[in-house]
Every structure is written in structure tokens, then in C-alpha cells.
N, C-alpha and C positions, 0 to 999 in steps of 0.2 A: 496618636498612640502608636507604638513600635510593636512591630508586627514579629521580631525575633525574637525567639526566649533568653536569649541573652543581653539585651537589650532591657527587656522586661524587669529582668532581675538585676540590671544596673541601674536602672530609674529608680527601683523600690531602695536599694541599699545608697544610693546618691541623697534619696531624700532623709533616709535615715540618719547621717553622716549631716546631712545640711541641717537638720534639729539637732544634733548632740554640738557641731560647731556653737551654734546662735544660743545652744543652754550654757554654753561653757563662756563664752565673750559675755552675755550678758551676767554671770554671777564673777568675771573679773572686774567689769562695769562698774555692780554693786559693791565690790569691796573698795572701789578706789572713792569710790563715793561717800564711803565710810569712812577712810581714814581725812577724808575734807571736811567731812562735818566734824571727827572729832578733833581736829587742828583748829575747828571755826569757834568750838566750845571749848579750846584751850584744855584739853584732856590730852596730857603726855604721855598717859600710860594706857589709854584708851588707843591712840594715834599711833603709838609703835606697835601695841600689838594688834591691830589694824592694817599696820604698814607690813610686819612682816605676811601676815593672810594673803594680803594683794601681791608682794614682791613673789609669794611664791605659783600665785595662781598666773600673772605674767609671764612667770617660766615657765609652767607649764605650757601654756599658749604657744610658747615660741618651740616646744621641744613637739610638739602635737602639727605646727606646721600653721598653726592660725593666726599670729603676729610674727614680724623678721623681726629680727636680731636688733636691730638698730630702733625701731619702734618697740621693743620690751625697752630695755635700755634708757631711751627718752623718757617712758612714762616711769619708769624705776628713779630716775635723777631727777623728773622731778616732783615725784611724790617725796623724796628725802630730803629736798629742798623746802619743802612745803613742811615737813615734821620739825626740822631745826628750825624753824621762824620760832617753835613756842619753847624752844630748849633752852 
């Protein structure tokens, strides 16, 4: 344990930041999960509005600093890859 107070109160505000990342990753997790099962149930209009939830919670991720740029993107192409199979 850190004996500086400034240290103190960057451990306490690191772990804060480390649970609001891991709530934010896992409910993008969740929605991308959602638009696969409604692609897997052949729900088109389930899947888009699905697909946009996730494409936007993706962005947020990358603009927050928790996915790059190139991995939103990846998972962005091919979630819309994945939605045109039932269009």
C-alpha cells in the first residue's frame, strides 16, 4: 500500500476508471451479441436496430480511448457484413 497521499488518491480514482472501462466494454460486448442473435433469428429489423446501438456504443469506446481506431472499425465491418447476409 502507498504511503503518499497522492498516490492514495490515484489508486482509489484508477480503480474507479478501471470498473466504469469493464461496465462500458462489457454492455458493448452485449449489444454486439445482440445483433448476432438477431441475424441468427433472421430479425431484420431487430439486427439493424441492434446494429445501430452497437455501432454507436463502439464509437464511443474509441472516442473514451478504450478500443483504437482500427479495432472499432473491424468490429463495425463486420457486424454489417454479418446484418447483409439476411437483407
Amino acid at each position: 500500500m502507498a504511503n503518499i497521499k497522492s498516490q492514495k488518491k490515484r489508486i482509489i480514482t484508477n480503480e474507479k476508471a478501471r470498473l466504469a472501462n469493464a461496465s462500458a466494454k462489457s454492455e458493448m460486448r452485449t449489444a454486439i451479441k445482440n445483433v448476432k442473435l438477431a441475424v441468427e433469428e433472421k430479425n431484420l429489423e431487430a439486427a439493424t436496430t441492434r446494429l445501430n446501438k452497437a455501432v454507436s456504443l463502439v464509437d464511443k469506446a474509441v472516442t473514451a480511448g478504450r478500443l483504437t481506431k482500427n479495432t472499432a472499425a473491424r468490429k463495425k465491418s463486420n457486424l454489417n457484413k454479418l446484418v447483409d447476409t439476411i437483407r
